[in-house]
C-alpha positions in Angstrom: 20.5 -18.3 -17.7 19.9 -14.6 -17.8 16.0 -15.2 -17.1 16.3 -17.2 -14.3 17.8 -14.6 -12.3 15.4 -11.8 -13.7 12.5 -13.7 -13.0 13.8 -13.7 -9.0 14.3 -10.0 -8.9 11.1 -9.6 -10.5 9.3 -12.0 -8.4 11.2 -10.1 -5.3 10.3 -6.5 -6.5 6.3 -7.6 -6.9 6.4 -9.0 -2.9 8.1 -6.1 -1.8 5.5 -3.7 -3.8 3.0 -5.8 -2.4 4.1 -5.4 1.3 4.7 -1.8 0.5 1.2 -1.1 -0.7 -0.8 -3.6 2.1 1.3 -1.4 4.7 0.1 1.9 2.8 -3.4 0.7 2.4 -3.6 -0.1 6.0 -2.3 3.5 6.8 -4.5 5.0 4.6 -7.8 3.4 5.4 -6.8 4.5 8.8 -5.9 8.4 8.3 -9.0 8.8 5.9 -11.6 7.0 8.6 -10.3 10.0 10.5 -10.1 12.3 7.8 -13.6 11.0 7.4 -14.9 11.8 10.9 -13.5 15.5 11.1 -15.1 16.7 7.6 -18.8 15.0 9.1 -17.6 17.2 11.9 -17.3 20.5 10.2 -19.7 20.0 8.0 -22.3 19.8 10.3 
């Protein structure tokens, strides 16, 4: 009985990691693009 309830706080903790992450990804894909663009900047 003890695993059944594991499993769901498991199962809950992965989709919430996952949401975490795809919102972190998102963020940084978008700060390094511009991250990206002022380094070509100074550097030429």
């Amino acid at each position: 009985m003890n695993k059944s309830p594991s499993k769901g706080i498991k199962l809950t903790t992965v989709i919430f990691a996952v949401l975490v992450l795809a919102l972190s990804a998102i963020l940084s894909n978008t700060s390094v693009a511009d991250d990206m663009d002022v380094v070509t900047e100074q550097s030429n």
